[in-house]
N, C-alpha and C positions, 0 to 999 in steps of 0.2 A: 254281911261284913261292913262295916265303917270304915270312911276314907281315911284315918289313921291305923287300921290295923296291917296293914303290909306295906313293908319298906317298898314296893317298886311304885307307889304310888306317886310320888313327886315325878320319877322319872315317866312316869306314866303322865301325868302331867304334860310334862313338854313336849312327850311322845305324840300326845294329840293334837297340840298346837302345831306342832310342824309336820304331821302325817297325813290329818283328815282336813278336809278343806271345810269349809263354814256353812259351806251349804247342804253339806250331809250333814254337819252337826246339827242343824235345824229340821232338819227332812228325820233323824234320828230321833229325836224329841218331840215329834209330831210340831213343830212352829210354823208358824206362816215365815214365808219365804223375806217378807217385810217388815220382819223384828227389827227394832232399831237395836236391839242387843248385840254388844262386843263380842268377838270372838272368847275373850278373855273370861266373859259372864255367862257366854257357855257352855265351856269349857268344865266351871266352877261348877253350875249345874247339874251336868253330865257327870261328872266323877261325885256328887251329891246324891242322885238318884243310884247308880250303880253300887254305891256304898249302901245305899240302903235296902234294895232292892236284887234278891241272887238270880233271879229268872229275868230283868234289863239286864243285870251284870254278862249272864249268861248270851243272851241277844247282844250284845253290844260286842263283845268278843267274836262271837260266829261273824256279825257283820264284819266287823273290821279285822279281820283274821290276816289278811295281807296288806294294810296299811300298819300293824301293830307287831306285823312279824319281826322275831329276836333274832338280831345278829350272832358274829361269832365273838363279838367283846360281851357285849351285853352279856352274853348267855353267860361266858366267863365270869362273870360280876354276881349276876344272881344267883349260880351254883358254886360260885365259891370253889372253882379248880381252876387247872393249868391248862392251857392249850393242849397240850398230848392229855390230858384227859376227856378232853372236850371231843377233840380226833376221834380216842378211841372209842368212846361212850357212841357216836355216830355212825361211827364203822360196823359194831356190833349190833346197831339196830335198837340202843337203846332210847336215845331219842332219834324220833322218825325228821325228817328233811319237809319242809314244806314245798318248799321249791328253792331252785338253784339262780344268785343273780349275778349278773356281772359288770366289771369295772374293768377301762383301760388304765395299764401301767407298762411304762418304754417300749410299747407298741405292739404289748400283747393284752388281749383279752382275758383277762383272771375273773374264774367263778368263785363263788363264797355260798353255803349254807344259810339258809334262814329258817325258824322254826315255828310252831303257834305255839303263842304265847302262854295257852290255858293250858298246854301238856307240859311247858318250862315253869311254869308258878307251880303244876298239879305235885311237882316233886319234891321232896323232902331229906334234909339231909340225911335222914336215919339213911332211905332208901338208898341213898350215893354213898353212904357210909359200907352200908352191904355191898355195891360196887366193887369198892375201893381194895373191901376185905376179899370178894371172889378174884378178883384179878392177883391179888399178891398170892393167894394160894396157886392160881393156874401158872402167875412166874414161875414157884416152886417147882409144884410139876414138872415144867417145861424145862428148869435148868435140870432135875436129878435125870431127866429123861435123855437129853443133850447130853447131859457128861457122861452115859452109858454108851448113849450112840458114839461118842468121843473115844471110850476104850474100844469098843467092839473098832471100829473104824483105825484105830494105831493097830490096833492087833493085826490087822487085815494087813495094814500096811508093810508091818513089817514083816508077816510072812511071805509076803508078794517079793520085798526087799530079801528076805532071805533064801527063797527059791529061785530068784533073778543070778543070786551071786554065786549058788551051786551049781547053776545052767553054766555061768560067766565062766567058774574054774576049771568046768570040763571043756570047754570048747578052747581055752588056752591051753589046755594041757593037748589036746589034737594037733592045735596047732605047732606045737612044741615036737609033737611025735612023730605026726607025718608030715613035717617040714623040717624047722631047723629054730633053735632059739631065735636067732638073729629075725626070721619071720617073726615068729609070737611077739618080739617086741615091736617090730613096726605096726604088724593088724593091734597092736593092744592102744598105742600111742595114736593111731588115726581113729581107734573108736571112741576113746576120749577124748579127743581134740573134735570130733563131730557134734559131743554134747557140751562141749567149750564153747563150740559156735552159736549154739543152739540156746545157749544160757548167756552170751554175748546180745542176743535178738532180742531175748524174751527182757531184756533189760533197755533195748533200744525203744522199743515200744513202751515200753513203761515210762522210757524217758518223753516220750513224743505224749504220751498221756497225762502223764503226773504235773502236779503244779506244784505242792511243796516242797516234796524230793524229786524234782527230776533234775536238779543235780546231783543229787547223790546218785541216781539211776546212769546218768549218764556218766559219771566217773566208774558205777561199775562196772558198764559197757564196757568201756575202754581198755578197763583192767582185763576184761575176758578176752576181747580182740587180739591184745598184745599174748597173752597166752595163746592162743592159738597161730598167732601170725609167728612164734617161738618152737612152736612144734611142728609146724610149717617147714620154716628153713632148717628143720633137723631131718621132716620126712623127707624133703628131698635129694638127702644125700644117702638116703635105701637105693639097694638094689632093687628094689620092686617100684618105686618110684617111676611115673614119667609124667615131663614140666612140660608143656604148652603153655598158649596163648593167645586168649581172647580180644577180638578189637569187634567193639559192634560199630555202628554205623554213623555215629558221630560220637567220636572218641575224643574230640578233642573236649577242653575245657576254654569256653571264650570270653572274656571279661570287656566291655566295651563302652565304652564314654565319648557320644558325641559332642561335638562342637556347636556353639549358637549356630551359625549357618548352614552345617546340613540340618540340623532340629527345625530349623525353619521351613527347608527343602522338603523334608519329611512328613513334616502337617500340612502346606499346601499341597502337595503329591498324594494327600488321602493314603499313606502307606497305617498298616494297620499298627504297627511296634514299628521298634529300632530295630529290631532283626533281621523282618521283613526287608526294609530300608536297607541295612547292610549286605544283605545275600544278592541283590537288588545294585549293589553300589562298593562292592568289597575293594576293589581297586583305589578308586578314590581315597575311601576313608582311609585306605592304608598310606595312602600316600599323603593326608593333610597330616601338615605338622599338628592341628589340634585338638585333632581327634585322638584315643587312645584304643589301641588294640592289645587284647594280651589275649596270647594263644599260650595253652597250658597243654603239650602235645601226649595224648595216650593218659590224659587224667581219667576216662571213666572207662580205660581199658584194665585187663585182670589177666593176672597170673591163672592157672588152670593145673590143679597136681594131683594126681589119680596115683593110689594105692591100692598095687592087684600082683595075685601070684596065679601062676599056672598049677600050683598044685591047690586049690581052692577058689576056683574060678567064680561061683557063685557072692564070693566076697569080696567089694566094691567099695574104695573111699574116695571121695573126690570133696575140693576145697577149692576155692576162690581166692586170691589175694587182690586190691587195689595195686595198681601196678606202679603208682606212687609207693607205695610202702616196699613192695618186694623189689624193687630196680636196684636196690642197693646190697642186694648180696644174689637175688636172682640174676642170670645171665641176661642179654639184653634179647629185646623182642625178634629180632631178624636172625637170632642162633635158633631161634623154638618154632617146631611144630604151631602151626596155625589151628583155630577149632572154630567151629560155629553151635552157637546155643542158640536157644529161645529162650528167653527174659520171659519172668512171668509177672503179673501186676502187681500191684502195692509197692511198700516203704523198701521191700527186698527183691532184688532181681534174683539172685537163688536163694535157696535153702530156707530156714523155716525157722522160728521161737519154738520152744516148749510148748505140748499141750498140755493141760490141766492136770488130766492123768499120770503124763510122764515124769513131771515132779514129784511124784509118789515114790519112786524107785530112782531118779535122777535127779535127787536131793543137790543142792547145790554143793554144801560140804562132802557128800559123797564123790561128785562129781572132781571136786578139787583136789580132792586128794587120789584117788585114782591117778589123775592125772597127773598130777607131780610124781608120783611115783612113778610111772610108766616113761614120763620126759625123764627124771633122772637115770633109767637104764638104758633107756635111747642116746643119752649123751655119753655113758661109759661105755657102751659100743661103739658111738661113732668117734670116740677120743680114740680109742685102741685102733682104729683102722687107722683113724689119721695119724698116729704116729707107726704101724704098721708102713702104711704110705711114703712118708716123709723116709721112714727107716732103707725101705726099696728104692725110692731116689736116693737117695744119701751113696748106697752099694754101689748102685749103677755109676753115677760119676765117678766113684773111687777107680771102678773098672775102666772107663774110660781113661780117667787119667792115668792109670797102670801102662795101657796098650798104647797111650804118644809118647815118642820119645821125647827124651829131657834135651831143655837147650843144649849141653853140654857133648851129650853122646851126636849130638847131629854135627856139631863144631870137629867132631875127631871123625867121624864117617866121610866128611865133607875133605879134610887134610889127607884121607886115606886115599879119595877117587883123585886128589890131584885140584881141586876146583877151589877157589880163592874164599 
């Protein structure tokens, strides 16, 4: 081969000027060590002889096999593809790795591929052409295979989703039979406000993860919360309903801003935080005007509402409220029953998100609508009671007022005994 018949030879070119130092290129060449010959004349030599000669070409490669080795641009350049093709051609073992180097970047260590050169020149577009063409066939493949697995897997789904809802009909209709409507609706309303909560979670965690939508994830939080904290204040007005309340151990909420001079107190005194400092010093700071204390009393205490019948004992609902949220229609904490939990770790003290599986049959639109329906007949029972209710007070003062006597008949009783 002649040193114009392959384009990498310029690049090759420079590749040796800035790879192989001058004293292999002379020790390469058989030169005395005392050439007064430039790097540059060489150089010119070296790629002069290797052009001419395929067994130096040959040696000269094997020698400098890791001084010549091809990057992952380079390699890009003379194969003539993309990055993900480059990926994947190395993945597959089609070009082999010579070895692995590495570069720091923001304070991590990054490896990068390098290859020998004589296997990256030995290639030929035909061969990457056939490449190019097996892989679109193996896509093909791969999607008509996928989109089978896609039906066979909806199919599954939905008969899972349809055996889920035959189970669901009969065990409401129990409830219906050997209890009482007014049951069925409450177990039906706390079982879908369970996977309310549960789809309120799996969207809080996605908001705690997400970085494009995690507002959108956290407004749809939100939206489930308040659904559930809605079906909340309707279970609790069940007869099967019973409201405690949870206070753990530091219940309160405490917001706190010292002042320069205890912050000074505080770093000379080696205290570890401001907290430390305060627990340390509560009096005081309570007392400088310019420090700020805000106690927020019973913020990280909870509402506690358990949904249980005697004639189905084995079925259990219990729910949580912030007691910020429920104070306003819940009664206040010293009318309720006290409880004690165990908090369990992570982002949630009880209950739990979605697992992967249960989305399969705990569809969200399933789930929603379930549940609006089941709230809306939760709320035409507990209307009918409440005007039920209203209607029995209403009686009873009528009655009362029947049984006192009227000002008038007391003024003639009074005339009758003689008394002024």
């Amino acid at each position: 081969m002649r040193t114009g018949d392959h384009p990498e030879v310029p690049t090759l070119s420079k590749l040796i000027s800035s790879a192989i130092p001058k004293a292999q290129l002379i020790e390469f060449l058989g030169l005395s060590q005392k050439t007064p010959e430039l790097k540059a004349q060489l150089v010119e030599k070296l790629l002069a002889l290797i052009g001419r000669e395929d067994t130096e070409r040959a040696r000269f490669l094997e020698t400098f096999k890791i001084e010549l080795a091809v990057g992952p641009l380079e390699l890009e350049t003379l194969l003539h593809c993309s990055k993900t093709e480059r990926q994947r051609w190395i993945r597959e073992g089609k070009i082999p790795v010579l070895e692995y180097r590495s570069f720091r970047k923001a304070g991590w260590d990054m490896e990068y591929p390098v290859h020998d050169r004589r296997v990256v020149l030995g290639l030929s577009q035909e061969e990457i052409q056939q490449w190019r063409e097996a892989h679109q066939v193996q896509v093909q493949q791969n999607r008509k295979a996928g989109a089978q697995v896609a039906i066979e897997a909806r199919r599954a789904n939905q008969q899972s989703r349809q055996t889920f809802l035959t189970s669901w009909m009969e065990t409401v209709e129990v409830w219906k039979q050997q209890a009482s409507p007014e049951l069925a609706v409450a177990f039906e309303l706390a079982f879908w406000t369970v996977w309310a909560s549960r789809w309120a979670k799996a969207y809080q965690v996605k908001s705690h993860r997400g970085i494009k939508h995690s507002a959108l994830y956290t407004k749809q939080k939100e939206v489930w919360y308040r659904r559930k904290n809605e079906a909340m204040q309707l279970l609790a007005q069940s007869l099967y309903a019973r409201l405690s309340f949870y206070r753990p151990e530091d219940a309160d909420k405490i917001s706190l801003q010292i002042c320069q001079e205890h912050w000074e107190m505080k770093r000379e005194d080696f205290y570890t935080d401001k907290w430390e400092f305060y627990s340390a010093h509560r009096s005081m700071i309570k007392q400088c005007p310019h420090c700020c204390v805000n106690i927020e009393k019973d913020y990280y205490s909870l509402y506690y509402l358990e949904i249980t019948a005697a004639a189905f004992p084995e079925m259990r609902f219990s729910f949580h409220m912030p007691y910020p949220v429920g104070r306003t229609f819940f009664p206040a904490p010293k009318k309720l029953r006290k409880v004690e939990h165990v908090e369990q770790d992570g982002i949630f003290r009880f209950g739990r998100p979605l697992f992967a599986e249960e989305k399969i049959i705990y569809r969200e639109k399933d789930v929603l609508a379930n549940f609006e329906r089941a709230l809306v007949e939760a709320k035409k029972i507990y209307y009918l009671e409440a005007i039920k209710e209203a209607a029995q007070t209403g009686s009873q003062e009528n009655e009362m007022r029947r049984e006192l006597p009227s000002p008038q008949s007391g003024e003639h009783e009074s005339e009758r005994n003689g008394e002024p």
